[in-house]
Each structure stands twice: as structure tokens, then as C-alpha cells.
N, C-alpha and C positions, 0 to 999 in steps of 0.2 A: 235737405240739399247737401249735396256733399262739396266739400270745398277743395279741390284738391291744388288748385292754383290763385285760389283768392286768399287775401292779405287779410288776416282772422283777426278779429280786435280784443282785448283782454279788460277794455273798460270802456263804457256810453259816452266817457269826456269825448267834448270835440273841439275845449279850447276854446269855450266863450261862457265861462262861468259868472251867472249873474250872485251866484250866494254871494260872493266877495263881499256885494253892496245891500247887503240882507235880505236879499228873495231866501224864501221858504222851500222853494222850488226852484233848480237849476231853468232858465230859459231855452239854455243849449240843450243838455240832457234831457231833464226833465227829472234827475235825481231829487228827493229832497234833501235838505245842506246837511246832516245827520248821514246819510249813505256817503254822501263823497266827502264828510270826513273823516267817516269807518271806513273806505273802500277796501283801502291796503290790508287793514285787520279782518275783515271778513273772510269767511269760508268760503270754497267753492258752490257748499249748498244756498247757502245766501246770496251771493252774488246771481248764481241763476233764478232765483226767485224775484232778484231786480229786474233781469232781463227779461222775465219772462211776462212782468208788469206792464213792461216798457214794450215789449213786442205788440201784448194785447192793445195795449193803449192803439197803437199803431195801425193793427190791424182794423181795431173798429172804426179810423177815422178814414182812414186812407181806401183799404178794400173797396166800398162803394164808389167811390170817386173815380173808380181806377176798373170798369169792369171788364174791358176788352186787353186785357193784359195779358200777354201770349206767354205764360211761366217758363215753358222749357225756353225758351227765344231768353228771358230774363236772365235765366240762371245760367245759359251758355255767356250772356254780354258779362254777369259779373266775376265769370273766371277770367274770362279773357280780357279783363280790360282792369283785372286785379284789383276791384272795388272791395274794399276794406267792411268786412262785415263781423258779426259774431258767429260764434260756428252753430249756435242750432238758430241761425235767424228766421224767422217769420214770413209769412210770404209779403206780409206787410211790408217788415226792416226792409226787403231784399226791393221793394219796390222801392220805399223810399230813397232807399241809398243809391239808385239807378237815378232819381228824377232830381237829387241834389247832382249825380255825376252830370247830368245831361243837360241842367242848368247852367253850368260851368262851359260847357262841351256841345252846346245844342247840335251841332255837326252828328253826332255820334246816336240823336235821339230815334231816326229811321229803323237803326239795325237793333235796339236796345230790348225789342218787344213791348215795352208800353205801351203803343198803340194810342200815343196820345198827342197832338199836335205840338211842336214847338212853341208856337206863339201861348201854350196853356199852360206851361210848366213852371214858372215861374210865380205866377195868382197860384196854383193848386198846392204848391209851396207852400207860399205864402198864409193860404186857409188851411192848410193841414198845419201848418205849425203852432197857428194861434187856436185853434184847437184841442191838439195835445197839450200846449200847454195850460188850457182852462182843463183838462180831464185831470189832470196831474194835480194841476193845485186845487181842485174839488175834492182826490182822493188826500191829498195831502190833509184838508181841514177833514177831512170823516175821521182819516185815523187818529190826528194829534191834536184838535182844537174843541176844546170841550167849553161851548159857552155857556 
């Protein structure tokens, strides 16, 4: 997707950092507390290797929930309504960050191409979040938790 009017994001924070109070795993992101406290120090090639964690994540949960998603309709609402994404986002990110806008905005859910009712965006939220975040701290204990 090419962004030529959307608001490109430089980091996954979105300002509700649960590591503070010792998650392993950021709740908001879904970083674990090791990435967002290297963020700044990482290289361009690592930080895409985050993102591209964090897309897959995304995509697996979210894609099947979402199958009548009309892409090009998606990709026109998030330039034009300047949805802050990362510039190689996923068809996943690019959904979710529409179904967070349109949660906010349910007004705007018709033209967005999601294709998904109003009254369902909020529950599909809801299970898509607590889902990534069980995916993220399952990968988090594969890689770092050696019992």
C-alpha cells in the first residue's frame, strides 16, 4: 500500500504501556518490555522485524473475522481520513487501525469498506485484542522462558 496521505507511525506505542507494572508483554503493543526498552537503540532492520511480528500476529487473528473487507474501499478511507499506520502495514494492521478508527467514529463505518456492522465493532475489538495478546505472550514465553 502506498501511503501518500496517511500519517506513518515510527513506533507500535500507542500509550497504554502495561510493562510499567511488570507485564512481559506490552498489552497496548504487544512489544515485549525488552523491545520498548531497546526501541530508540535499534536499527532500522530490527525494528522491522518487530513489525513484521506484530503485523503477522495481526493478520492471523483479525483476516478471518474480517472476510468481506473490500481492500481498495480500506486503503482509499485510511488516506483519506489520515489513519496513522506504518508504512509497509499489513492488510491486517490496515484493517485494524480502520475498526479502532470507526469505534471512535462509528458514523464513518459505512464508507470504510469493512463491510462489517456497527453494532460488531466493538466485541470484534474486543476478541481480537485479547487474542493478540495471548499470541504475543505465548511467543514471548517460547522465546524467553525456559522452565
Amino acid at each position: 500500500m502506498t501511503h501518500q496521505n496517511a500519517k506513518l507511525l515510527t513506533t507500535p506505542c500507542i500509550g497504554k504501556c502495561s510493562t510499567t507494572f511488570g507485564d512481559d508483554v506490552c498489552r497496548g503493543c504487544r512489544r515485549f518490555a525488552e523491545e520498548i526498552i531497546q526501541w530508540n537503540l535499534y536499527d532500522q532492520t530490527i525494528k522491522q522485524s518487530i513489525w513484521i511480528r506484530l503485523d503477522r500476529q495481526i493478520d492471523q487473528v483479525l483476516m478471518p473475522l474480517c472476510p468481506n473487507v473490500n481492500i481498495d474501499q480500506l486503503y482509499a478511507f485510511i488516506e483519506n481520513k489520515k489513519i496513522g499506520i506504518p508504512h509497509s502495514a499489513s492488510k491486517g494492521r490496515c484493517c485494524y487501525a480502520v475498526i479502532k478508527f470507526c469505534c471512535h467514529f462509528p458514523s464513518f463505518t459505512a464508507e470504510s469498506g469493512l463491510n462489517i456492522p456497527v453494532d460488531h465493532l466493538k466485541h470484534l475489538l474486543m476478541i481480537c485484542e485479547e487474542n493478540l495478546y495471548q499470541i504475543a505472550t505465548h511467543e514471548y514465553k517460547t522465546q524467553f522462558c525456559f522452565y
